[in-house]
N, C-alpha and C positions, 0 to 999 in steps of 0.2 A: 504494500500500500504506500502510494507518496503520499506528503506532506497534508499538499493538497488537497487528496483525495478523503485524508483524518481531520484536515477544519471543515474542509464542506458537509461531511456527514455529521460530525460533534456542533456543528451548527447548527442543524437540524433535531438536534435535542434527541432525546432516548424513545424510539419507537419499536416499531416491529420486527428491525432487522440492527438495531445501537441499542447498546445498555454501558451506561458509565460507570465504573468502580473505582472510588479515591486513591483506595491503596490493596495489595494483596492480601490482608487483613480481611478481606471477604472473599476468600479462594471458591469455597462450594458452593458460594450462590453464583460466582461466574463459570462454576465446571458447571453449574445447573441450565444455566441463562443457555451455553454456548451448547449445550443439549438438546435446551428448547428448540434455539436456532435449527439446529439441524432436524430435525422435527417439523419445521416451517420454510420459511424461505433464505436461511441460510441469514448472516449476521456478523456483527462485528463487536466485542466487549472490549473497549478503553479503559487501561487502568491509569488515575493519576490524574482521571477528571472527577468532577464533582456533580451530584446529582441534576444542577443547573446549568451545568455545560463549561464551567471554570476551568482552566486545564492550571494544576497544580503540580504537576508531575509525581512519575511513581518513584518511591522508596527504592532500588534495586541492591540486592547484596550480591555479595560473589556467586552466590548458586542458585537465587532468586527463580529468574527464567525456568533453569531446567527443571529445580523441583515442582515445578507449576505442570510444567509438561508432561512429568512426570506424572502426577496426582490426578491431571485430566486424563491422561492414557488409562492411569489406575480405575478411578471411579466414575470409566461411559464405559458403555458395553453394545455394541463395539467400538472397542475403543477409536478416541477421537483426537487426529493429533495433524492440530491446524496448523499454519502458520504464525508464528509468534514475534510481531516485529518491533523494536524499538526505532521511535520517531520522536526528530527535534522540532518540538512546537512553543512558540513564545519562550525562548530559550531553558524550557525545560523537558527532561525525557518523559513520554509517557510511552506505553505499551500498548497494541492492537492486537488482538487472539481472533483469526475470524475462520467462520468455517461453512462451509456449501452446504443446502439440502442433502438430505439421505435419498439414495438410490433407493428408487420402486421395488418397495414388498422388505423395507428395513424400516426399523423401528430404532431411537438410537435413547437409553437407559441411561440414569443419571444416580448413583449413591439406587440403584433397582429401582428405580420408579423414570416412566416414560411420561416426559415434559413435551408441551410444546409451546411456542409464542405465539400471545393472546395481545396485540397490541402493545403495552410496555409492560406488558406483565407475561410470566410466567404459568402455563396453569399447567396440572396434570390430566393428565391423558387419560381418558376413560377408557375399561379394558375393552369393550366395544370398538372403540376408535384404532385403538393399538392393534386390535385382530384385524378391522378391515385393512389398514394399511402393511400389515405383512401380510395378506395375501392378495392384495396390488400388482403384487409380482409373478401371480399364476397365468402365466399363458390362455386365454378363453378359453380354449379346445380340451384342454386338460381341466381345468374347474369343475365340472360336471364328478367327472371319471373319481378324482383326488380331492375332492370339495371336504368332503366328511374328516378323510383321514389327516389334513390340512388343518381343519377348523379344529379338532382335539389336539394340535399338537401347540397351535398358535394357544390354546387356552392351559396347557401343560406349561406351555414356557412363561405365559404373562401369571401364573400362578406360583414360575416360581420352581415349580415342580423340575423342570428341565434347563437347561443351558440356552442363554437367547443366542447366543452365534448359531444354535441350527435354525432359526429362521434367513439366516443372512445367509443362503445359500444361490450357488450360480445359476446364470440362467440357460439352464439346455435342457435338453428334451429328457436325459435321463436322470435329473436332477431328484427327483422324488423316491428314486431308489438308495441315492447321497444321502438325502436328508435322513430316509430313515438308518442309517448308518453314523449321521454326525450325531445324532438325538443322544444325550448320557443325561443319568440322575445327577441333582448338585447334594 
């Protein structure tokens, strides 16, 4: 992201695709936010601005960044590991973490619970919502045939019961014999 492209959106104040955070000091509500995002239309979380659009710059320590990246890779599932860039604005650093929509028939998990962006807020995901969007990514021709064994697996995994990377599975024709092979108890 240039320069430019971080005041014209931080101008724009905190919407549906910006969330400002002063300092790292609220790490899990921005692994949360940047969840949401990918859950919606994808997003951008500034650290070091202020809920009004003040760019104050961020705090950084020596390992600042990576453990950041670290904690978000940690706690999304699947894991989510944006770009993370530091930017000189009104001569102090702040940080941009931004990250693209999820790929069709993926659901992307935050601390187990799937978020997405409700205008500048945050909301959770209802298991309803979470199941129609991982199976988004069923081919029409096969829905029918795999509908059932599909819909049990999407409500094993948002329950919890199973591992969500086997909904994140590729898309080809023999994909549903995969799936049921990546499926394990947690």
């Amino acid at each position: 992201m240039k320069p430019n492209e971080a005041e014209n959106a931080i101008s724009q104040g905190e919407g549906q695709r910006t969330e400002f955070k002063q300092s790292f000091a609220t790490e899990n509500e921005a692994i949360e936010t940047l969840c949401a995002f990918a859950n919606a239309e994808g997003g951008t979380v500034f650290f070091g601005v202020t809920n009004d659009g003040r760019i104050k710059g961020a705090a950084l320590g020596r390992n600042t960044l990576e453990t950041f990246a670290k904690n978000l890779k940690t706690h999304t599932d699947p894991p989510l590991s944006p770009p993370i860039e530091q930017l000189q604005l009104e001569g102090q650093v702040i940080v941009a973490a931004t990250v693209q929509p999820c790929v069709l028939g993926q659901v992307v998990f935050a601390f187990n619970r799937p978020l997405v962006r409700v205008g500048k807020t945050n909301q959770a995901m209802s298991s309803e919502e979470a199941r129609t969007r991982l199976l988004r990514g069923v081919p029409d021709r096969s829905k029918e045939e795999h509908f059932g064994h599909l819909a049990a697996v999407a409500d094993r995994i948002l329950n919890g019961r199973h591992n969500l990377r086997a909904a994140t599975h590729q898309h080809s024709e023999s994909r549903f014999a995969k799936l049921e092979y990546t499926i394990w108890d947690v």
